[in-house]
N, C-alpha and C positions, 0 to 999 in steps of 0.2 A: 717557625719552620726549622728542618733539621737540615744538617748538612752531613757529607760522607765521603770518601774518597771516590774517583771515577764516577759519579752520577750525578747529572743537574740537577741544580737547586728546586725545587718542589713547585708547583705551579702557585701562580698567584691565589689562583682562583679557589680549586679544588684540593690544593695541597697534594702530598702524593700516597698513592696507592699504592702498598707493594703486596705481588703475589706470588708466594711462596708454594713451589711443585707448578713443573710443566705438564698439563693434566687436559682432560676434554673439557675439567670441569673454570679450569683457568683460559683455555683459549676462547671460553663463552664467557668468562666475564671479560677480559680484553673486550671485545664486542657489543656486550652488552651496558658496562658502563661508563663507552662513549652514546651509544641510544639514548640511555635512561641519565643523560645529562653531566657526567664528567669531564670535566676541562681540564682536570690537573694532570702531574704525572701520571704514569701507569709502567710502572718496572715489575718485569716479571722474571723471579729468579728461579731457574733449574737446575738438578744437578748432572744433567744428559746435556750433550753439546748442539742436541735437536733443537727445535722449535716442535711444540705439541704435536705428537701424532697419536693416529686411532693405533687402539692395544691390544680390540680385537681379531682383526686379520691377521698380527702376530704368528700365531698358533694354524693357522691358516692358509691363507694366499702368501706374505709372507717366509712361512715355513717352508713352503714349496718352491719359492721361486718365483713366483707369477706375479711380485711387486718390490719395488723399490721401499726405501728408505724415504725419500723424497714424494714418493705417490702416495705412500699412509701421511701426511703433514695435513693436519685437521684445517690450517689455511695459509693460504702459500706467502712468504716472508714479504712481500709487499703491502698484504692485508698490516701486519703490524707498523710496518714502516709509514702507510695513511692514516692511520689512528694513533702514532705517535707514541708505538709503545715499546720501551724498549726491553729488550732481551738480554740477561748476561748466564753464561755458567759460573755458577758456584752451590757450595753446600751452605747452608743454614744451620747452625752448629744452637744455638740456642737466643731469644727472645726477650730484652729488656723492656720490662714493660711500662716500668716509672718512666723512662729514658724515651720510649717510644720510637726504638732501634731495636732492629733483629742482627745479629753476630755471626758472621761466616765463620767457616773454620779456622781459615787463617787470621783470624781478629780483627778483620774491618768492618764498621758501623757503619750501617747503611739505615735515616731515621724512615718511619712510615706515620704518617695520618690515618691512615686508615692501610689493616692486615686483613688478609685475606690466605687461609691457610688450604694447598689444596693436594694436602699431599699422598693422596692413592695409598696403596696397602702393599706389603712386604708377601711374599710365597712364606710357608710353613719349610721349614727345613726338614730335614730327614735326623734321625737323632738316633741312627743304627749302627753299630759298628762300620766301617768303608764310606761313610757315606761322604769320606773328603776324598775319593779316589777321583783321579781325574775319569771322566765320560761319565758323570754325575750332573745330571743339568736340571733349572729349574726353570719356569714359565714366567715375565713378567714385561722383561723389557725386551726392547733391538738388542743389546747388549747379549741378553739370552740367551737368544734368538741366533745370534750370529755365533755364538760357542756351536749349540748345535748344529748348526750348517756348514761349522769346519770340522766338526766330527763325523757328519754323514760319510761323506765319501769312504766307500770300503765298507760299513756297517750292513750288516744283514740280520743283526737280531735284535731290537730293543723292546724295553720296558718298561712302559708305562706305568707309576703307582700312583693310584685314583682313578675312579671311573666316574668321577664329575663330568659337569659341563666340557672343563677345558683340557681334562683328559683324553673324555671321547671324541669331541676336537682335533686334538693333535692325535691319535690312531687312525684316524681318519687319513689326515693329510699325509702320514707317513706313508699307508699304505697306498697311498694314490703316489709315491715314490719308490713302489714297492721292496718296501721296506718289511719283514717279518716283524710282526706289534704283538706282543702279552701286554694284557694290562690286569694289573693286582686289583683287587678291590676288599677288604676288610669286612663292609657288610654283605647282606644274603644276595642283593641287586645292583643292579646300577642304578645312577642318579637318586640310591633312597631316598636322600635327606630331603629332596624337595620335590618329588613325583609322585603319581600314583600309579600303582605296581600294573598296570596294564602299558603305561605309558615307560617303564623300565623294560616290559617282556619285551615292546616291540622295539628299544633301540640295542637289547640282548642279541635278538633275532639279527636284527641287520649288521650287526659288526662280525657276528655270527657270520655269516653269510658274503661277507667282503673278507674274509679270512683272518680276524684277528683272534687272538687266544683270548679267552675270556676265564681269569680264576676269580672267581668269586671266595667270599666266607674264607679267603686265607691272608695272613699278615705277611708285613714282609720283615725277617729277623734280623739278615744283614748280608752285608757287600764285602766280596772280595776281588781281588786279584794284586798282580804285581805291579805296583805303581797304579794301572790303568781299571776300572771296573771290570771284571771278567764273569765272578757268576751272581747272580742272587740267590739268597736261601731261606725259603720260606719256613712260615708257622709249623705247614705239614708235614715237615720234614724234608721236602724235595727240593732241590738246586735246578736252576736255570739259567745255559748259559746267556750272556747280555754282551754286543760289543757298547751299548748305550744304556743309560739309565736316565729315565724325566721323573719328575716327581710334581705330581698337580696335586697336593694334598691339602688345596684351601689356601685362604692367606690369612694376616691381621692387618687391622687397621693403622697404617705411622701414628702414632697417640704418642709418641716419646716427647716430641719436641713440645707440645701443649702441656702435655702435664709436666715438666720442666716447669713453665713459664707460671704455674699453680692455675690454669683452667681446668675447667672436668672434664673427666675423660671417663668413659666406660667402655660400651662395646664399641666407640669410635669418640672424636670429638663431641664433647657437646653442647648442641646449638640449638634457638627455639625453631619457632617454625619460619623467621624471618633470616635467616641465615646465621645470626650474633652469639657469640659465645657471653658465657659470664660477661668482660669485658666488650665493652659496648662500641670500641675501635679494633675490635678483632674478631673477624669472621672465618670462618669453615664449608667448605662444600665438597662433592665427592665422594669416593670409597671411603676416604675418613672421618666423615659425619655422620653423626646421629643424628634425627628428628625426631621431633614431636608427630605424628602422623595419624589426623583427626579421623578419617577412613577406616581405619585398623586399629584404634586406640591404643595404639603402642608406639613406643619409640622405636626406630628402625636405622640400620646401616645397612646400604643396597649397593651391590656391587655391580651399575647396571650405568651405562651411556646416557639414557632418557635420563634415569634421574639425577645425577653428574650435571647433566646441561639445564635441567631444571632449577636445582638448587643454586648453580651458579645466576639464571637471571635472578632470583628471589633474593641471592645476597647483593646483587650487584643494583637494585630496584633500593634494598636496604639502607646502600652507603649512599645514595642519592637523595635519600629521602621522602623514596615512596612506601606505602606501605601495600605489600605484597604476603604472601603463603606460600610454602611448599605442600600443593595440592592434588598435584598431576596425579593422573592412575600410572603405578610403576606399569611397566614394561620391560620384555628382555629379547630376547634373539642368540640362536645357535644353529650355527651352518655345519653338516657333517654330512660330506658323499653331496648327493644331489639332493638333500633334507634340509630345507629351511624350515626349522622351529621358532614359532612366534608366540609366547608366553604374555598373556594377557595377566594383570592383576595378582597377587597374591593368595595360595592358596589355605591359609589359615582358619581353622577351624571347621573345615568342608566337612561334612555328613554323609555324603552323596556324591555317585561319581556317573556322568551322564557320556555315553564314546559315541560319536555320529561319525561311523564308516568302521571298517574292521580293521587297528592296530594288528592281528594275527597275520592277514595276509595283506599285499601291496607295500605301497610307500607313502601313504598320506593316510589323515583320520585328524579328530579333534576329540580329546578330553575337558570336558568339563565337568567342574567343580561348584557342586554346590553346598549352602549352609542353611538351612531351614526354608528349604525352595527357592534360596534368592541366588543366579549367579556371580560368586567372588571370584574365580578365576577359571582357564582355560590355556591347556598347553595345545596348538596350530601345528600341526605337521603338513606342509604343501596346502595349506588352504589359509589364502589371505584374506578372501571374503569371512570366512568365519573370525578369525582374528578382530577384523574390523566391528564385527558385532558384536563379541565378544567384550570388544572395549565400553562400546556405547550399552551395551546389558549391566554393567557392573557400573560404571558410573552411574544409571539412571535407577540401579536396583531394582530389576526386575526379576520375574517370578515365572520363567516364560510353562508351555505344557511341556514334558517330558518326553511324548511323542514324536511332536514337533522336532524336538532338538536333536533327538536321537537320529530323526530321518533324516538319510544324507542327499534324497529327493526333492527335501522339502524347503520352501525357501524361507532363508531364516529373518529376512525383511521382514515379512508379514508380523512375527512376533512384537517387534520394538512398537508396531503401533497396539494390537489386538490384547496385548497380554498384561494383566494386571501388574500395577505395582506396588506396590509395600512401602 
């Protein structure tokens, strides 16, 4: 067993655990491997002075006001103090792996039995002239979070760049502080990269319609002002002024400190489907792993909650010695205005797009996706029933009638027993 400075010596039994990033995908395995039979230590190092909290209210209830610090805490500091796990801040500077010690910044060796790396993903920077001006903000942590909310006060025009998820997200919440929002977007829609264009018109429409600016199909060139942000300047030629600027232009994966340590890394760490990197005492889960994903025959980095708390039981099943899969149907969720969108499955390689209700007018409707008749995915706007079907269609791979589905009368039960499967 190892020893370290400030930390008990490793448990008898199970020796110890350490898990690197305070993440949804670490405070599930805290949880999960004392379930699935861990006795030994369990240290888990962050580099936020938190204890794990959720990251998507963030952008949100947080943003607005409407929650605490202490109310986003994915479980409240007692849960760890009965499961005997302890907490420190610090940064994780890099990973001896002969040594089976990970290296803070300031040089203290702290040994692990078993690693567990769970370290979430970095914002994309802005890479334009201005973009170190101060009222330049980016999306990820409290830390964020709380810049922008001591910038509000007195703002009345910001600028949103990206019309992702987490951009229209945050236009959202701002104008519900009415706040004046443009938001840039580079391609011809919103949400391109991962919708289909009926399912972009209609959140076009509704931002539309709650007042925010929508540029489409224009870049953004660069930022000025004196010391503070003042205008942006677009591809088109045209300036706008900004007393704020966000930038949701996507993240990467932390892959730094793995590939350091000589593990693979691609479009995230890479692990099989039991959690386990190369290294057979060192696991990954989170926004910073890849899998193997028997469903989709591809390897995947999902930047999603469900899969986060998935991957983390399947490593945490792993180090105990059970044998377990990363198999769950992904899942997602996006709240904007009084719009709960509830994203079933992956929409990869769809053929066919089936809408049950009208995206054009109201506030609710369902897109589904399909690939050679069979349901792979579905985006839920205000409709959790369909969601729910949605889930169980795509697991069971089914082929349901097209009529059926389209009918927003028709009840979509009836399918999962009557309708063939492939």
């Amino acid at each position: 067993m190892h020893e370290s400075v400030e930390v008990q010596e490793p448990g008898t039994d199970g020796g110890r655990c350490v898990i690197v990033g305070a993440s949804h995908a670490s405070a599930q395995l805290c949880a999960s491997l004392r379930q699935d039979g861990w006795t030994g230590e369990i240290l888990l190092i962050g580099d936020e002075p938190s204890l794990p909290y959720q990251r998507p209210p963030l952008s949100k209830t947080y943003l607005a006001g409407a929650t605490t610090l202490e109310g986003l805490l994915i479980r409240k500091p007692d849960f760890y103090e009965k499961q005997r796990v302890d907490f420190r801040q610090g940064l994780v500077a890099s990973i001896d792996r002969s040594a089976h010690d990970v290296v803070l910044d300031d040089g203290e060796r702290i040994g692990y039995d078993k690693l567990v790396l769970c370290l979430g993903a970095r914002p994309r920077r802005l890479s334009v002239p201005g973009a170190d001006l101060r009222g330049v903000h980016y999306l990820r942590d409290v830390r964020d979070l709380d810049g922008i909310r001591q910038d509000l006060p007195g703002v009345t025009r910001t600028v949103l760049v990206g019309a992702g998820y987490i951009g229209l997200e945050t236009a959202a919440a701002l104008r519900g502080l009415g706040v004046h929002v443009t938001v840039l977007e580079v391609a011809d829609r919103v949400l391109q990269r991962v919708t289909a264009p009926a399912v972009s018109a209609f959140y076009d429409r509704i931002h539309r319609e709650e007042g925010v600016d929508l540029r489409l199909g224009v870049g953004l060139e660069s930022l000025s002002g004196d010391d503070r942000v003042q205008q942006v300047h677009l591809s088109d030629g045209s300036t706008l002024a900004a007393d704020l600027v966000i930038a949701g232009i996507g993240v990467e994966a932390n892959t730094d400190l793995a590939a350091a340590a000589g593990l693979d890394v691609a479009n995230g760490i890479c692990i099989d489907a039991g959690g386990r990197t190369a290294d057979p005492d060192i696991f990954a889960a989170g926004d910073c792993a890849e899998y193997p994903d028997e469903r989709y025959g591809r390897r995947l980095r999902l930047e999603s909650v469900p899969s986060a708390v998935e991957q983390a039981k399947v490593a945490a099943a792993s180090i105990c010695g059970k044998e377990r899969s990363i198999s769950a149907l992904p899942w997602f969720w996006s709240d904007q205005y009084d719009l709960k969108l509830q994203i079933a499955g992956l929409n990869f390689g769809f053929d066919e797009v089936v809408l049950r209700g009208d995206p054009e007018v109201g506030r609710d409707f369902t897109c589904f996706y399909l690939a050679k008749g069979q349901v792979v995915a579905a985006d839920c706007v205000n409709r959790p029933q369909d969601f729910m079907f949605s889930k169980r269609a795509i697991v069971e791979g089914l082929s349901p009638d097209r009529g059926v589905l389209a009918d927003p009368d028709a009840a979509l039960a009836g399918l999962l027993k009557a309708v063939a499967r492939v």
